[in-house]
N, C-alpha and C positions, 0 to 999 in steps of 0.2 A: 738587701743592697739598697743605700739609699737615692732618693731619684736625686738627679742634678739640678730641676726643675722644674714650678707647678705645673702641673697640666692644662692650667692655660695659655704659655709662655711657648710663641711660638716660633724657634733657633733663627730661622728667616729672616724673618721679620725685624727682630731685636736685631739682628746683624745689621740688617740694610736701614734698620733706622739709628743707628752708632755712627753705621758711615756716613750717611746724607748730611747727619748733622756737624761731623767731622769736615767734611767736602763743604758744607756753608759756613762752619767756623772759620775756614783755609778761605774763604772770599774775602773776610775781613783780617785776620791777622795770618799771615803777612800779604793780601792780596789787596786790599786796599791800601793799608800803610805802604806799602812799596810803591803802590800805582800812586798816590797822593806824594809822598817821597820824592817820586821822580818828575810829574810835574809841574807843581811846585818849583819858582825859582831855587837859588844854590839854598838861601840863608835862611829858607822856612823848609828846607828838608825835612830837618829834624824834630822842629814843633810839628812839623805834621804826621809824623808817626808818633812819636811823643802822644797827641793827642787822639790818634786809634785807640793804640793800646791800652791808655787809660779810659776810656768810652767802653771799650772792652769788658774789663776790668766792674768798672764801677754799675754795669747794669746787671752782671750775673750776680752780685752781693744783691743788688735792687730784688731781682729776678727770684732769688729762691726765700729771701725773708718775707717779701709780700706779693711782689710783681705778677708770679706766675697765677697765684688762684684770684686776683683781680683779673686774667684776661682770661683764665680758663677754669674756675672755680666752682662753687654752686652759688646761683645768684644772690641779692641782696633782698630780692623778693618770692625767692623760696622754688624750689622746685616739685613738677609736676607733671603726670602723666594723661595724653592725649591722644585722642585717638586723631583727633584734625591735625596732628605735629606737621608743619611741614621741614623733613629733615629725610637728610638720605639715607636713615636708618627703617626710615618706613610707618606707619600705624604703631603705635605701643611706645615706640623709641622715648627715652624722657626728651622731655623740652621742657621750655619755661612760655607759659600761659600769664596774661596781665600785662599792663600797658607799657608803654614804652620805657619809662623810668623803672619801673618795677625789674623790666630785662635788661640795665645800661649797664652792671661794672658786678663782679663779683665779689665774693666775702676776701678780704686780706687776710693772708697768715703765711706763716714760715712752709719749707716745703724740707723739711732736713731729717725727720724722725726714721726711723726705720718702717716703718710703715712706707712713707712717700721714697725711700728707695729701693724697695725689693717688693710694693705693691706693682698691685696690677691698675695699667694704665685707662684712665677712660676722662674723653672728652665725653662735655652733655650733649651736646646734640649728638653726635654720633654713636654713644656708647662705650662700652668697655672695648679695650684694646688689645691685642694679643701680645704684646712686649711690658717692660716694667714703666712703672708710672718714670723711673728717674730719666728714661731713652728721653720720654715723652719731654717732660721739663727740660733738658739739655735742648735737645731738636728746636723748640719751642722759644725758648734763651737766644741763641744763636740769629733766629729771626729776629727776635727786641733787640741786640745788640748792633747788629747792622744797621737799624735804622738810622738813629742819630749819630752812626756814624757816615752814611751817604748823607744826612744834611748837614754835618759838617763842612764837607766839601763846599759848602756857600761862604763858611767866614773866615776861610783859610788868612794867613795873613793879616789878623788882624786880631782877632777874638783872645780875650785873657784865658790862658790856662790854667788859674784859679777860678773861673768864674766860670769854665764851661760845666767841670765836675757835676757842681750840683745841682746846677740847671739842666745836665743830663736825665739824674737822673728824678728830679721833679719831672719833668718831662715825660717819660717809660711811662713813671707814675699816671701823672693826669692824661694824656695823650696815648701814649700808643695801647694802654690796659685797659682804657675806655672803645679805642678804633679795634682791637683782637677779638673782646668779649662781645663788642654789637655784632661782628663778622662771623669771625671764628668757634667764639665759645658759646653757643646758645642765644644768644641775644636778638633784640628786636630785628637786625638785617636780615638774619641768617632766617629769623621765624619766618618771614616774610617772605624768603628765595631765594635773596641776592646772593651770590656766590662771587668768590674768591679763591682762587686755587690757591696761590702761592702768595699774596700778598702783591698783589698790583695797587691793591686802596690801601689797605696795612700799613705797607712798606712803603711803598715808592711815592705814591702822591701823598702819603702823610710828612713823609721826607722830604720833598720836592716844596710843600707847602709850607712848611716849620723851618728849612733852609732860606726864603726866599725870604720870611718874616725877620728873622735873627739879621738877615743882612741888611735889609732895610734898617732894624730896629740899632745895630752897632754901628753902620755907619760903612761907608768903602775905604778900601785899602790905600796907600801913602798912591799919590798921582803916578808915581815914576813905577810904581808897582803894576799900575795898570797900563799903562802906557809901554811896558818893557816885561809883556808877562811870557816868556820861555819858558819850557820844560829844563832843568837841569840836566837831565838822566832819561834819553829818550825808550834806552833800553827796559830799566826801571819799569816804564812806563807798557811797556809789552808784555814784560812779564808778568806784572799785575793784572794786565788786561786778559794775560792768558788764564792764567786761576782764577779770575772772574765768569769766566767762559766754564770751565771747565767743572768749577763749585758749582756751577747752577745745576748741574745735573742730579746733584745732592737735594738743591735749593726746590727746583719742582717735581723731582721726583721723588723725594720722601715724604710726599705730600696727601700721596693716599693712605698715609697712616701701612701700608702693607707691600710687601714685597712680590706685587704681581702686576698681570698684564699694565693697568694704567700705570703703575709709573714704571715703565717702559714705553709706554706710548709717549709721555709726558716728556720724559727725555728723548726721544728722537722728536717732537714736539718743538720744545726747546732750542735744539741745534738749528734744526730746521730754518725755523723764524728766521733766528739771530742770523745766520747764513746771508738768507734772503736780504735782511732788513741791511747787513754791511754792504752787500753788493748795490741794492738801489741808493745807498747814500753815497758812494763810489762812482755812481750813476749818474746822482743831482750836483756830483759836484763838475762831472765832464759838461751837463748839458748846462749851466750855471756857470760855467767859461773858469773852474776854478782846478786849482792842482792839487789829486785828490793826497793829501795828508795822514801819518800815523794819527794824529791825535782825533784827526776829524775823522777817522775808518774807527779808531776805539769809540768814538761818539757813536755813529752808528750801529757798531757791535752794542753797545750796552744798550742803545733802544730798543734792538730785538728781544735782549733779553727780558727787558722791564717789561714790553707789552705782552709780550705770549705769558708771563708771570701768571696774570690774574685768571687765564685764559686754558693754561697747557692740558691740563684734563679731562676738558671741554669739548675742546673741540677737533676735528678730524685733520689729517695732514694738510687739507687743500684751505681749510680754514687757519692752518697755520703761517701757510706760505702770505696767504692776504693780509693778514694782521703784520707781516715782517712788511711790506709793501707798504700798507696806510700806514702804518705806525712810521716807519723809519720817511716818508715823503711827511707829514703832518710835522714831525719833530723840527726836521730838517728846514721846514721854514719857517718854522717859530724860533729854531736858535738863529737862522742866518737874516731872518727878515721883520717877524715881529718883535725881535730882541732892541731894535731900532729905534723903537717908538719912546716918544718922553719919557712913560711912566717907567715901562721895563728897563729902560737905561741907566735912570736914575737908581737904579739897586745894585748893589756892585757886589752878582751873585758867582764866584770867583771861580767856577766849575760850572757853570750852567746847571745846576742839579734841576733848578726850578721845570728847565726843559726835557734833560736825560731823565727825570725820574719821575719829574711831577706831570707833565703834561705827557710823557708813553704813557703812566701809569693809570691816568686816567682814560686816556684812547685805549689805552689794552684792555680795562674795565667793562668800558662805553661797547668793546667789539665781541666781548663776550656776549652781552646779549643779542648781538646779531648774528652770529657765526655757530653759540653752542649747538652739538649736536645731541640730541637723546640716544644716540646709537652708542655715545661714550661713556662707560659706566667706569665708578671709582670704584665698585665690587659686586659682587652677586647674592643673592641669597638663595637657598635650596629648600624644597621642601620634603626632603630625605627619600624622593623618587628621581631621582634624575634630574627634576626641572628647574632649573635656574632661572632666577629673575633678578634684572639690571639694578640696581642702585645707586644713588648717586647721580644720579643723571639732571641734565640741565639742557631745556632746549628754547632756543634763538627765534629772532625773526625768520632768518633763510627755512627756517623748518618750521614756521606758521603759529609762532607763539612771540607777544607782543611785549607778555606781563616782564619778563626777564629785562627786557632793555630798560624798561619803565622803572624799576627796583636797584638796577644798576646804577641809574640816574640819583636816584635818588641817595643812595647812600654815600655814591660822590661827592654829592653836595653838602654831605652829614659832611665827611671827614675832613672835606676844604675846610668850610664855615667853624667847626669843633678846633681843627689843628690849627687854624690859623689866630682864631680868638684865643684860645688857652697858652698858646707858644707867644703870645705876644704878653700876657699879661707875666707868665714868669718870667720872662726875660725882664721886665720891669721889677718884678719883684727882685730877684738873684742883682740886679742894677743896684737897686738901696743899699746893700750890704758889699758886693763887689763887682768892681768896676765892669763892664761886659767889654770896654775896650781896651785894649794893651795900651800902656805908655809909649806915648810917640816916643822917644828916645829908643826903646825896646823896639818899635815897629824900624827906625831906621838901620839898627843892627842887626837885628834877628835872632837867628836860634843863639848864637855864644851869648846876647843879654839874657835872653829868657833859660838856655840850660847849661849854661855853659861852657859848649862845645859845639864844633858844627862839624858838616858831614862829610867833607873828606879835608880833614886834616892835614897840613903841610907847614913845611918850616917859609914858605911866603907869609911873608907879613900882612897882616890881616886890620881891618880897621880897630877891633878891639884892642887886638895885642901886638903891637909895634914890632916886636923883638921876634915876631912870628909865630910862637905858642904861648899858653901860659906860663910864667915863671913859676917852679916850684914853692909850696910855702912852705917857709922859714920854721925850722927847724927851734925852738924855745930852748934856751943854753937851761942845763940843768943846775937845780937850786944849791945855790951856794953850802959851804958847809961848815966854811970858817967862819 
């Protein structure tokens, strides 16, 4: 009888890392496009889903020709085994030994062979995996895909949608497969300590900081756009928020790579925060004399989210509750008060992302080393007697270790300084060739210039088309014969 699969392939696991990555793909398509959709005034509806779905789209082609073994690959400087690795596999585990450039970006190559879909999965620092290498890639895609598209949410209304394509994905390229492989795949952060659960540096401040750059760098939206910036579809905008909510439980808890206790803890982690961190922004807005808002309660939700991100496997309930607290008061007065100042004003970043993503994601980073606890293990190991020993573990200041915050810091300031320099130069290069700004004429119109059509269709006349919809096109009489 033959087996259904290898004996390393373990039913579980492979399950629960199908779903997670399924549950963070549903955060972007349709969870983002909808939330962005909705609001969005009426006449960028549809450029703004429009430009999800192709951001979507265009980083999984990136993602499996080269993408994935650049952010999780074998290095460019060759791998090696150590007994000093520091990695949460332990003594022996591979890592990469040699300086910092030696550990920056992995080997490029396709990931489509049969081998890469029915092998067995293994990051380097951690090891082999017990699900197929393809889980792994997919799971892996889903986080590269979401980013550029939460820094989108900066140039909403305004940015060409020829020109965002391939500045995307240069971008994946230079930026986020350089910020995964330092973190995630072996590389100098991770040799080092710094931890990342879910992408709070990754994701969110590389997003937060690569959004705030493009905005500055194309320019703010038509005057009357900002001045008159509504939600179209407040509903839209819930429901988005709710699958955002709801994906993340995919987003950090498939995060231990396995199907046990931590990501369970991670997702009640998770809820937790965000919980907490809506309510105190629900808070600052009573004690701050203001009426607390759908749009301004989703702002808050998504800071929970963003900060426990870097954080969720780390650290214990009561360190989760704190981070929903500093994280969602810290944000809350950087979107409502340092937003104010010359310099931040002058960037007409069209979603706040600079604040929901880049500055949680940095606080949520910053608070992992003060909150991790060692008692949180990503797994165990056994030594075929009964006795298990924690793995994975990561511990904070509150628990009398310094070096974590210290490492934190510093990689923060890798992936500001990295994403901010690199996203600015492409955006100037992708400039030369095509425009980064939409034609005013297009910006005054909206979606019917740029697709054609807009999002809720009626026989009102509309500025493009007088007569209400588009005129049917003419029919060409057929060629004579006489």
């Amino acid at each position: 009888m033959p087996f259904e699969a290898p004996s390393w392939l373990n039913a579980g696991d492979t399950s629960w890392q199908i779903t997670a990555a399924t549950l963070v793909g549903l955060m972007s398509v349709p969870g983002l496009a909808v939330l962005y959709g909705g609001v969005m005034q009426k006449r960028w509806s549809i450029n703004s889903m429009m430009l999800t779905f192709a951001t979507f789209s265009i980083v999984l082609v990136v993602w499996v020709l080269w993408g994935f073994k650049m952010g999780f690959g074998t290095p460019v400087g060759g791998l090696a085994h150590t007994k000093d690795c520091v990695s949460a596999g332990g003594a022996g585990t591979p890592c990469y030994t040699g300086g910092f450039f030696s550990n920056f970006l992995g080997q490029p190559g396709p990931v489509l062979s049969h081998k890469e879909l029915q092998g067995q999965g293994v990051i380097p620092l951690l090891g082999t995996q017990s699900f197929p290498k393809s889980a792994l890639i997919y799971f892996q895609f889903v986080f590269a895909a979401i980013t550029p598209i939460l820094a989108l949410g900066s140039v909403l209304g305004r940015v060409n949608f020829k020109a965002w394509l391939p500045f995307c994905a240069l971008w994946i390229t230079c930026v986020y497969c350089v910020d995964a492989f330092l973190i995630w795949g072996g590389g100098f952060f991770s040799h080092h300590g710094a931890v990342d659960f879910s992408g709070g540096y990754v994701i969110h401040l590389s997003a937060g900081v690569a959004g705030f750059v493009a905005a500055a760098v194309i320019g703010p939206r038509l005057q009357r756009d900002r001045e008159i910036d509504a939600p179209n579809n407040v509903a839209m905008v819930a429901v988005g928020a709710g699958l955002l909510w709801l994906g993340w439980n995919g987003f950090n808890g498939g995060d231990p790579y396995a199907s046990n206790m931590s990501a369970a803890g991670a997702v009640l982690n998770t809820n937790l925060c965000t919980a907490v961190a809506l309510l105190v922004w629900i808070a600052w807005d009573y004690l701050t004399r203001r009426k607390p808002s759908l749009i301004g309660t989703v702002n808050g939700m998504i800071v929970g989210l963003v900060c426990i991100t870097p954080a969720a496997g780390y650290v214990n309930g009561w360190g989760a509750a704190a981070i929903g607290v500093i994280g969602s008061t810290v944000v809350y007065f950087a979107l409502n008060y340092l937003s104010r100042t010359s310099l931040l004003r002058r960037v007409d970043d069209t979603l706040g992302v600079v604040y929901t993503h880049g500055f949680a994601g940095l606080t949520g980073g910053l608070l992992v080393g003060i909150f991790a606890d060692p008692n949180m293990a990503l797994s165990f190991t056994g030594d075929g007697k009964g006795h298990l020993t924690a793995a994975g573990t990561a511990t904070g200041a509150v628990h009398g270790n310094w070096t974590l915050l210290k490492w934190q810091f510093f990689t923060a300031l890798f992936v500001i300084v990295w994403t901010g320099v690199i996203t600015f130069i492409l955006l100037k290069v992708v400039n030369i060739f095509i425009p980064l700004r939409m034609k005013k004429e297009n910006m005054e119109i909206g979606d019917v210039a740029e697709h054609g059509h807009e999002v809720y269709p009626s026989d009102v006349p509309s500025l493009a088309f007088p007569s209400g919809t588009p005129e049917p096109a003419a029919v060409p009489a057929a060629p004579s014969t006489v």
